[in-house]
N, C-alpha and C positions, 0 to 999 in steps of 0.2 A: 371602267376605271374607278368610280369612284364605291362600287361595292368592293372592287380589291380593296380602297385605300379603307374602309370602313370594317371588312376583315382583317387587314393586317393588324390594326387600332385595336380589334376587340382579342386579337391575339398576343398583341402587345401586353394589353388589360390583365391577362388570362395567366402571364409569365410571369411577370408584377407581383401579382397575388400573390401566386405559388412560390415564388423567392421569398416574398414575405413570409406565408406558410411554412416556407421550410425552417425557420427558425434562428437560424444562422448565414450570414454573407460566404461562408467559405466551411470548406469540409476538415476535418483535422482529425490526426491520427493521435490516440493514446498509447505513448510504448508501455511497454510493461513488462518485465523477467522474470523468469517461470521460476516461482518460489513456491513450489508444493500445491496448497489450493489457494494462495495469492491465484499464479497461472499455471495451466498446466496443457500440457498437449494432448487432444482429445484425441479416441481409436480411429478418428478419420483425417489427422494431422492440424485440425483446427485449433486454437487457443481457448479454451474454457477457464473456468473458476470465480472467484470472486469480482477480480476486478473488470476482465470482459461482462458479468452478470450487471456489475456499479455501469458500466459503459453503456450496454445496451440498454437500461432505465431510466439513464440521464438523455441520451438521444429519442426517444420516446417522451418524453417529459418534454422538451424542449423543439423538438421538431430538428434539431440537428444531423446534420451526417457522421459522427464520428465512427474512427476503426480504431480496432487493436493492432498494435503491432509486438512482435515479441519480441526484446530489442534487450542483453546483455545489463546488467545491475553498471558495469563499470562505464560502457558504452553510454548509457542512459545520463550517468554522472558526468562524462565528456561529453556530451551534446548539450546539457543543460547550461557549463558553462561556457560554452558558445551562440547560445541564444537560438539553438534548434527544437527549442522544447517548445507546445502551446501549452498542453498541460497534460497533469501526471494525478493518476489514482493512486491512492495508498502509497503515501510521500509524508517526508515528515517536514517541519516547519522552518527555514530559511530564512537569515536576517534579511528585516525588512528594503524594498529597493523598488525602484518604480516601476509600474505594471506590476506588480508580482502580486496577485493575493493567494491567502492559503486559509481553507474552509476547515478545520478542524471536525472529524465525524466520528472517531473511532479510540479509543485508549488501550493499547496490549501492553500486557505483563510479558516479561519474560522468564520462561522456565529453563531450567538446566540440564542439557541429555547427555549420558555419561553411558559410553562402550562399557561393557561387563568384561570385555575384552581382559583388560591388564589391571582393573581391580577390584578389589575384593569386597561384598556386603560386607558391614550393612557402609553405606555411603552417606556421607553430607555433604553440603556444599564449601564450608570450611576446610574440610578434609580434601579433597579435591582440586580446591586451588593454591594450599600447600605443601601439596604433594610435587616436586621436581623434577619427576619424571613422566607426567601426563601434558601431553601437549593440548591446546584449543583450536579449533578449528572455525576460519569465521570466510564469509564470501567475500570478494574484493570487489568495493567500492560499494559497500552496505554499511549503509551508517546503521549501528547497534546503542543509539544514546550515549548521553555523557558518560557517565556512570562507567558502564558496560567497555567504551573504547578506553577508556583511562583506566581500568581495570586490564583489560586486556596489553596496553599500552605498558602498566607497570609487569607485567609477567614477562616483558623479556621476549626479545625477536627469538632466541630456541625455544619458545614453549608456544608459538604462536606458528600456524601454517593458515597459507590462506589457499581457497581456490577459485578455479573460474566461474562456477556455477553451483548452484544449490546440489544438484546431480550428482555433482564431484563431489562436493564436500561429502554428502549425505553416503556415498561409495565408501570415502574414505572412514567416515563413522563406524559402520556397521561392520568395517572389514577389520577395525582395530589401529585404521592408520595415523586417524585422531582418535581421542579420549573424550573429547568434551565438546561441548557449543551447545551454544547461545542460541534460543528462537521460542516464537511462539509460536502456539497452539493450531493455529490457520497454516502453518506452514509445516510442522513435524508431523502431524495428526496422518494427512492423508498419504506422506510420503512416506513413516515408520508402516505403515498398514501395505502399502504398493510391495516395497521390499522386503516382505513379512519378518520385520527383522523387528517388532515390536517387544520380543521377549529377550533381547541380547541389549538392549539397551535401557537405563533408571532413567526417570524423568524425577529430578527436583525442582521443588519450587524457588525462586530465588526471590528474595525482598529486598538484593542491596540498590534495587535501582526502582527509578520512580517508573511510573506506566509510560510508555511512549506514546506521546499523541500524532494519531494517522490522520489523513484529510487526503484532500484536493488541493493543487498546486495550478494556477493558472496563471501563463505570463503573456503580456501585451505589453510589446507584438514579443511574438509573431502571433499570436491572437488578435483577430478586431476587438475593439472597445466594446462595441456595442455587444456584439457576442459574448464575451466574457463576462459583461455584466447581467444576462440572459441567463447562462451557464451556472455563475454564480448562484443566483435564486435559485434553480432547478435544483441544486445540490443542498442547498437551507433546506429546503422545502423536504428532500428526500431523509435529509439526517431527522429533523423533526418531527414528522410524520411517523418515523420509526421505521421507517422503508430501508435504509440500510441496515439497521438493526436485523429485520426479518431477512435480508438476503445474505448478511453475516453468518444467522441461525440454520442455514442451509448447510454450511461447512463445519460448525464447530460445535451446532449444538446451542438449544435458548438460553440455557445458564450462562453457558462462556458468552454467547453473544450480548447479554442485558450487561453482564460486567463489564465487558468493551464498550457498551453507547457512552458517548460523549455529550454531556449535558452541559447545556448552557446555563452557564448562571447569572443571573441577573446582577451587575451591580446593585446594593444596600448603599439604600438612603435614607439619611438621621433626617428625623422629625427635631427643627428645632422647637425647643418651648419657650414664651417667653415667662420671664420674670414675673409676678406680680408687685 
């Protein structure tokens, strides 16, 4: 009896640990919607790309169980404001609210891809948005920045379609059914190339909007405290280190990818002097 109760104790001991070890009190799923190489579905139906690659470094960092899941842009947006999110890769920044923190790691430009479809070189981006006859094409429940939505906002519900999925949109593009949209590089790159449809479409650059800043979104609850504050570091630590940088540079290339790192700056502190 009392070697059982002396085993059980040391098995007890043994669980203990290992929960400790694991890093986190609870396992949690990352959704995420298949945005080109944001996510993509690999040849054996699994979820690859950037932000599965951010997922799988951060649970390895951390000793965490997280999963992907591949879960709709607008879906993602309905769950968040019902409080079934823990947290979210490559999110943009949300007024402040309790439990909420958001890890800033990433800054994308947006470029402008224009069907060759319905007009004519040479192209600008001026030209383009006013012209009255080219519709935009954007994905629903994707925020595209201030800038970008109040730009799209002022064009008018007939010059704007939206669709349910990057997929759609991206069909719609290349086939002529939209004229224009909005994206970055992480996300046109490997989908213009998929659909070899790279030579039926301009890519401009646009400058009327500021970078958007990407990050980490983590809410408590349904996050534990303590994990999310765990979580938390392990993503500092990756954006710093340059470790997201280097798995960004897997999709889009080192140039694109240095341009994107999100640098923290130090607040500047005045040296007072005194008077003599």
């Amino acid at each position: 009896m009392r070697l059982a109760s002396l085993v059980l104790g040391a098995l007890a001991c043994v669980l203990a640990h290992a929960a400790h070890a694991a890093g986190c009190k609870a396992s949690y799923t990352v959704p995420v919607a298949l945005l080109g190489d944001v996510a993509h579905r690999g040849s054996e139906g699994s979820v690859e790309g950037y932000v599965p690659e951010l997922v799988a470094e951060l649970a390895r960092r951390s000793g965490c169980n997280l999963q992907v899941d591949e879960v709709p842009a607008a879906r993602i947006s309905a769950m968040r404001q019902h409080g079934d999110v823990a947290i979210l890769a490559y999110s943009v920044q949300k007024p402040p609210a309790p439990g909420y923190v958001f890890i800033p790691t990433e800054q994308f430009v947006h470029d402008l891809l224009v069907s060759t479809t319905h007009v004519a070189a040479p192209l600008s981006v001026k030209s383009v948005l006013a012209d009255p006859r080219l519709v935009f094409g954007r994905v629903r429940g994707m925020n595209y920045g201030p800038e970008i939505e109040a730009l799209l906002a002022g064009l008018g519900p007939g010059r704007v379609d939206e669709s349910s999925s990057i997929d759609d949109l991206y069909r719609k593009l290349v086939a002529g059914r939209v004229d224009a949209v909005f994206q970055f590089p992480l996300v046109y790159r490997g989908k213009l190339a998929a659909l070899g449809a790279s030579h039926r479409v301009t890519v401009l650059p646009f400058d009327g909007a500021a970078p958007q800043i990407g990050g980490w979104a983590f809410y408590a609850p349904p996050l534990d405290a303590d994990d999310a504050e765990a979580l938390v570091r392990a993503v500092r630590a990756m954006r710093d280190d340059g470790t997201t940088t280097r798995i960004l540079a897997r999709f889009v290339g080192e140039t694109a990818a240095r341009r994107a790192r999100y640098v923290v700056r130090e607040p500047v502190t005045r040296q007072r002097t005194s008077k003599p």
